[in-house]
C-alpha positions in Angstrom: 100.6 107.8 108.7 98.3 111.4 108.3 98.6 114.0 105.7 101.0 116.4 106.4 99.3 119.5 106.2 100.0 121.6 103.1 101.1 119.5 101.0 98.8 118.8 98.2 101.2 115.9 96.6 98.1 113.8 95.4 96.5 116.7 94.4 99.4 117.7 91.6 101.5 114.6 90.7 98.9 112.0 89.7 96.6 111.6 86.9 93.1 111.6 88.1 90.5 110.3 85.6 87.2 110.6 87.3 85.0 114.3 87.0 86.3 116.6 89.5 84.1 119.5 90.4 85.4 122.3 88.3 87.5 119.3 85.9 84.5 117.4 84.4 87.1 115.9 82.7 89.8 115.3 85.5 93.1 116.4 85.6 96.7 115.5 83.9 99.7 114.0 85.4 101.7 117.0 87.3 98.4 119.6 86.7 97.4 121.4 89.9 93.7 120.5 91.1 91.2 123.6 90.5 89.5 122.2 93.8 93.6 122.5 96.1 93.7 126.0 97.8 96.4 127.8 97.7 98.0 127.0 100.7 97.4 122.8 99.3 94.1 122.1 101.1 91.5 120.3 99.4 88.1 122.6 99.3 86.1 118.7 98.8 87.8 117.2 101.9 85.1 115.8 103.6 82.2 116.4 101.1 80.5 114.2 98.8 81.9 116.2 96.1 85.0 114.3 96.5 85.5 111.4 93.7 86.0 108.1 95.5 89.6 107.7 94.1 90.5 110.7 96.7 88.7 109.6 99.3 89.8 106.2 99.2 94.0 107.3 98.9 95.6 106.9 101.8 98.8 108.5 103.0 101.9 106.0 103.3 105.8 106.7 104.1 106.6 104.6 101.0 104.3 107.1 98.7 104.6 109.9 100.7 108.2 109.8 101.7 108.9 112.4 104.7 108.5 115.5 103.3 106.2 117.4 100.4 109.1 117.8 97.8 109.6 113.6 98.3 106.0 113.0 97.9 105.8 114.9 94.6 108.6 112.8 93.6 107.7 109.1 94.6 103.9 110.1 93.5 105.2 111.6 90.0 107.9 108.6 89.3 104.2 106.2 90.7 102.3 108.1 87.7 105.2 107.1 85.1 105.6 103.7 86.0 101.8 103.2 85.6 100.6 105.3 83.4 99.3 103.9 79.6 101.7 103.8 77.7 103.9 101.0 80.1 
């Protein structure tokens, strides 16, 4: 499966602890990343900027459903289900 373009899913509805240019600190659960444009494009796709845990996800129809809005969902209920305090 690719990316669908615009969508920006893993860029919103996970947790992402690793430094993020612009988030030294990462980003929350559901926060937008400073580094997704406007129209959901990642400004570090490509670069070593990147942190490895975005470089290394990899679109699926079981995480990324078929459209954006499902993605946001199956990635946000993902983030739940995992996060700390489970």
């Amino acid at each position: 499966m690719q990316c669908r373009a615009g969508c920006g899913a893993c860029c919103i509805a996970p947790s992402i602890s690793s430094p993020i240019p612009g988030m030294p600190h990462g980003k929350a659960a559901g926060e937008r990343c400073i580094q997704l444009s406007v129209d959901n494009y990642c400004a570090l796709f490509g670069k070593s900027e990147r942190p490895a845990v975005c470089s290394a996800f990899l679109p699926e129809l079981d995480v990324c459903g078929s459209s954006n809005e499902a993605a946001i969902r199956l990635l946000g209920w993902l983030e739940q289900q995992t996060g700390l305090g489970n």
